[in-house]
N, C-alpha and C positions, 0 to 999 in steps of 0.2 A: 686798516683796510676800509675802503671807503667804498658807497655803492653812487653810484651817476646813471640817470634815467639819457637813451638814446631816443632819439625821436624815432616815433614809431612810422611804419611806411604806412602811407593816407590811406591806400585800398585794406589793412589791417586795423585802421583806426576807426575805418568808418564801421566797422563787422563790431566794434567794442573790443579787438584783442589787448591784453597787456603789453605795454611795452618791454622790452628787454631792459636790463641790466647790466651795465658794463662795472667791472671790479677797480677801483684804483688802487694801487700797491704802491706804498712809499718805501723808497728802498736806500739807504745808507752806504756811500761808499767808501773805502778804506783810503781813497787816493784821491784829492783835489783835481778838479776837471782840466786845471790848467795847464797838467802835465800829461806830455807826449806819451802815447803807448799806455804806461800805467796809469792813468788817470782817463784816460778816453776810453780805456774798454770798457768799464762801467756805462758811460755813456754812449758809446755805438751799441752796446747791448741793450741798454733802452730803446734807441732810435728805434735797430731793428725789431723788436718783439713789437712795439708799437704801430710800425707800420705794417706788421702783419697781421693784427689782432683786434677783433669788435670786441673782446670780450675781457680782454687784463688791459689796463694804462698803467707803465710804469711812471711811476714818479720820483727821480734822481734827485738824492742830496750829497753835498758834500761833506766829506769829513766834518765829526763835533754838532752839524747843522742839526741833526735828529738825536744822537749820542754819544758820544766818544767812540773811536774805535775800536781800541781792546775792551770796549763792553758790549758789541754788536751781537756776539754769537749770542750772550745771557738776553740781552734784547728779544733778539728777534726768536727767542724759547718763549720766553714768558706770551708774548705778541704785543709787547711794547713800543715793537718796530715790525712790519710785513716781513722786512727782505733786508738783506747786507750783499754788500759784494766786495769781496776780501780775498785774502790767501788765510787759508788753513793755519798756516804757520804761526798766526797771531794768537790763536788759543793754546799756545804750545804750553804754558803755566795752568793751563786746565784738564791737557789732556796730552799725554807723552808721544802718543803717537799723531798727533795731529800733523806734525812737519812732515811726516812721509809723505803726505797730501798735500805737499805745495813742495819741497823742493828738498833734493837729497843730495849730496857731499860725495862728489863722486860717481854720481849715480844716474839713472839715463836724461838723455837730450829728450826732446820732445816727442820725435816720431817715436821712440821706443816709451816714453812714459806716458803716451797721451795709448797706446797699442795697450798695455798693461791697465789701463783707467778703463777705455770704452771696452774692449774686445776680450780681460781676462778677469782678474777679479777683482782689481783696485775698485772698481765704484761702488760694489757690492760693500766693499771693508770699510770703504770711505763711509758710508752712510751707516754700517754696522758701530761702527766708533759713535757716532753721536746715539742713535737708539740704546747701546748698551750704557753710556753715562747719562742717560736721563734727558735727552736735550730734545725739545718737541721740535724739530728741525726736518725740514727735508733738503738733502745737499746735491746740487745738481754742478759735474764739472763744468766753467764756463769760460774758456780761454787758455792761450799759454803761450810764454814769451819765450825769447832766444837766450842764450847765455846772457849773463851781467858781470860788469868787471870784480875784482876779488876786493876792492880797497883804495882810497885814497889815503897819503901817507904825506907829512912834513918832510921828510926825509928818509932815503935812500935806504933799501932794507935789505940787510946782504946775508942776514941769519937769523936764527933764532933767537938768539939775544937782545938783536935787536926790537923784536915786538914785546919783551917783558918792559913790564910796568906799564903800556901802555892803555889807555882808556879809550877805547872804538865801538863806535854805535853799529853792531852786527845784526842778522836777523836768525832766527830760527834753529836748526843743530850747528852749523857754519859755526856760532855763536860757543857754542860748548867745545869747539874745537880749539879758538882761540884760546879759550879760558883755559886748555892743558897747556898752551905756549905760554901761558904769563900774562896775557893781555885782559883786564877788566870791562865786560861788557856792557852794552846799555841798550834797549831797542826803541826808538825812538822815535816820532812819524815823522814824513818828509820836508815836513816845512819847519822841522825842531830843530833840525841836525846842524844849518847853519848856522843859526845862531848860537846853541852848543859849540862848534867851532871857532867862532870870531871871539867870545869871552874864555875861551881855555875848559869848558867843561867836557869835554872831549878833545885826544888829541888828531885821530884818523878815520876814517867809518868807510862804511862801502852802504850801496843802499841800491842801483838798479844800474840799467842800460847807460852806453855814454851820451845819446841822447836826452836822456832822461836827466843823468846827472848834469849835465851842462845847465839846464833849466834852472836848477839848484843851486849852481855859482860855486860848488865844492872849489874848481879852477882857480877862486878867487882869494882862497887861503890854503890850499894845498895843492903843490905839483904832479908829485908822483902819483900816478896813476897802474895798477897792478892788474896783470891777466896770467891764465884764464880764469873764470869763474868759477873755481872746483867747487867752491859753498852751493853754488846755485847754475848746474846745467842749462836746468831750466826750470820755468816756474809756472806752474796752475794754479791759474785762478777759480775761485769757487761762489755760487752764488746760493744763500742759504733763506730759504724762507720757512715761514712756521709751517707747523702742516697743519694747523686748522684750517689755513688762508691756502693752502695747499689743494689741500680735500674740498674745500668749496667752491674752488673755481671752475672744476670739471676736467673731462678729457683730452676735450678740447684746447684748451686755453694752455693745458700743462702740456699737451705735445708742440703748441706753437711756443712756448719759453723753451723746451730744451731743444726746438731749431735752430731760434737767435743764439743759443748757447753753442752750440755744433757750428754756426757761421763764424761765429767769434774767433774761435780757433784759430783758422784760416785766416782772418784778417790781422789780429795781434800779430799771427806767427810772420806773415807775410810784412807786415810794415817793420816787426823789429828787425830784420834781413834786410831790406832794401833802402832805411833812412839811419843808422847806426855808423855806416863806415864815412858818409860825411862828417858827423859831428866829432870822429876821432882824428880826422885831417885837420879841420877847425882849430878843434882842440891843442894842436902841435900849434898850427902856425899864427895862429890867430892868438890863443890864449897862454901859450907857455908852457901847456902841459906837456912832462916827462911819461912816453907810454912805455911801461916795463913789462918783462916775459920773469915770473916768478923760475927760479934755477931749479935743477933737478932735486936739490938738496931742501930746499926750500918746499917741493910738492912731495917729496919723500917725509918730510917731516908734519905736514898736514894729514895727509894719507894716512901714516900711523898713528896720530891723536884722533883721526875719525875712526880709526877700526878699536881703537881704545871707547872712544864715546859708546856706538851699536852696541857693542859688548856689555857696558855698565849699562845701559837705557833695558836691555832684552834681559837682564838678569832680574827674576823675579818680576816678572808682567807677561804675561802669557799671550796677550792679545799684541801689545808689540811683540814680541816673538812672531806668533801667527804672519800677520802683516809682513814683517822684514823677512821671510822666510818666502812667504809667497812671491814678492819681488824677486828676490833669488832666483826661485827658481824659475821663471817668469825670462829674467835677467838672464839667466844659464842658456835657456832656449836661443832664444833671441842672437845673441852671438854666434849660434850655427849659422845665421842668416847673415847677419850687420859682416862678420868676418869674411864671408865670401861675397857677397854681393858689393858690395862698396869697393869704389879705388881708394887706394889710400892715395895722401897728396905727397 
């Protein structure tokens, strides 16, 4: 954290006032700038908070630029770093329940998971998970995307058997799921995966949106293309700064960052809806991609290794307990409403 003197206004200059102080916050993000949706919200989230703000400057880097990514949360505790902006799910070898916080297997789209975050007690628990493991963090939600596809695949998957043996760079619980069908996982960041691919150290992966993935060139070594997203409904993003850098910047400063973060929402959620269903047309005719509908047989068989995972992860951790519990019942509500209000299509 850096301080920067503003010029002071001349009719307070001439009285001898102190000038003000503006904070610069350098902030770390999980996703390169040059990617669509996942990589811009870090960046429109700077935009915004900056253009409404005398008193915080964000200062955006990209992935590795300030630290590696899966060391951003130990970062930005210690204040080795200001700020991250990541998914939860990355700290998931640190902390079991961290992926309930970025993205659940079966589990709500966004209007029901972003309702359970701001409106009931997800944020509360979100932030109770880092204070109860020691991590001097303040976690503030800041974004959230639409479904992403389930997998890119060399060939054609009509069963279970077919995913044994296979090596796929997954993310988050998704990842544990695979790992009861037979499949060896890896998590790997965005710009790893192809290359992983083109030499054989991996042979399928899933990683975001089909806009997103298109950036990536998956198309370029693997056809099949697999929906829906059951690993990943949808996914919140989180933005974590230290809370010394936290607590000193004031009231101020901290209700105009959880604005930009509340507008974020809205813009992710809005641009992965409205530029997604080009890139999957593209995708057919342009680049040769096969878009597949995963068989009943095939979501019945996911479905039951995720109620397998929840059960092993909740046995003997109290706090995951708590959390998946609360969802529930959260999730229980919720369906009195989603079930009657909605058409179905």
């Amino acid at each position: 954290m850096k301080k920067k003197l503003l010029s002071a206004v001349a009719g307070l200059a001439l009285m001898g006032s102190a000038v003000s102080a503006q904070t610069t916050i350098e902030m770390t993000s999980a996703f390169g700038k040059n990617l669509p949706i996942l990589g811009t919200a870090a960046v429109d989230f700077t935009e915004m908070v900056n253009a409404i703000s005398s008193d915080v400057e964000f200062e955006h880097f990209d992935p590795g630029k300030l630290v590696p990514t899966l060391e951003a949360l130990d970062a930005v505790s210690t204040g080795s770093v200001d700020a991250s902006f990541a998914v939860a799910g990355y700290w998931q070898g640190k902390l079991s329940t961290a992926s309930i916080f970025s993205a659940v297997p079966f589990g709500p789209e966004a209007g029901e998971f972003l309702g359970w975050i701001l409106y009931d007690d997800g944020a509360k628990l979100w932030q109770r998970m880092y204070d109860d493991n020691g991590y001097n963090v303040k976690a503030l939600p800041c974004g959230v995307i639409a479904p992403e596809t389930s997998g890119w695949f060399k060939n054609e998957i009509n069963s279970v058997d077919d995913l044994k043996g296979l090596n796929m760079r997954f993310f988050g619980l998704g990842a544990k799921v695979m790992q009861k069908l037979g499949v060896s996982t890896s998590l790997l960041a965005g710009g790893d995966i192809f290359p992983a691919l083109e030499r054989g150290a991996i042979d399928a992966t899933e990683f975001s949106m089909p806009r997103i993935d298109a950036r990536l060139g998956f198309h370029k070594l693997v056809k099949y293309n697999y929906f829906p997203g059951w690993h990943q409904p949808s996914t919140l993003f989180e933005l974590l700064i230290n809370k010394d850098v936290w607590d000193d910047i004031g009231e101020t400063a901290q209700s105009q960052i959880e604005v930009a973060c509340l507008a974020n929402f809205s813009k992710l959620l809005a641009e992965g809806e409205a530029t997604n269903f080009d890139a999957m047309v593209t995708a057919q005719a342009e680049n040769g991609v096969i878009l597949k509908q995963w068989s009943p047989e095939m979501m019945a068989a996911f479905k039951g290794s995720w109620d397998e995972v929840v059960a092993e992860m909740a046995d003997g951790d109290p706090f995951f307990q708590e959390v998946w519990a609360d969802l529930q019942e959260y999730r229980a509500g919720y369906n009195v409403w989603s079930t009657n209000i909605y058409m179905k299509r």
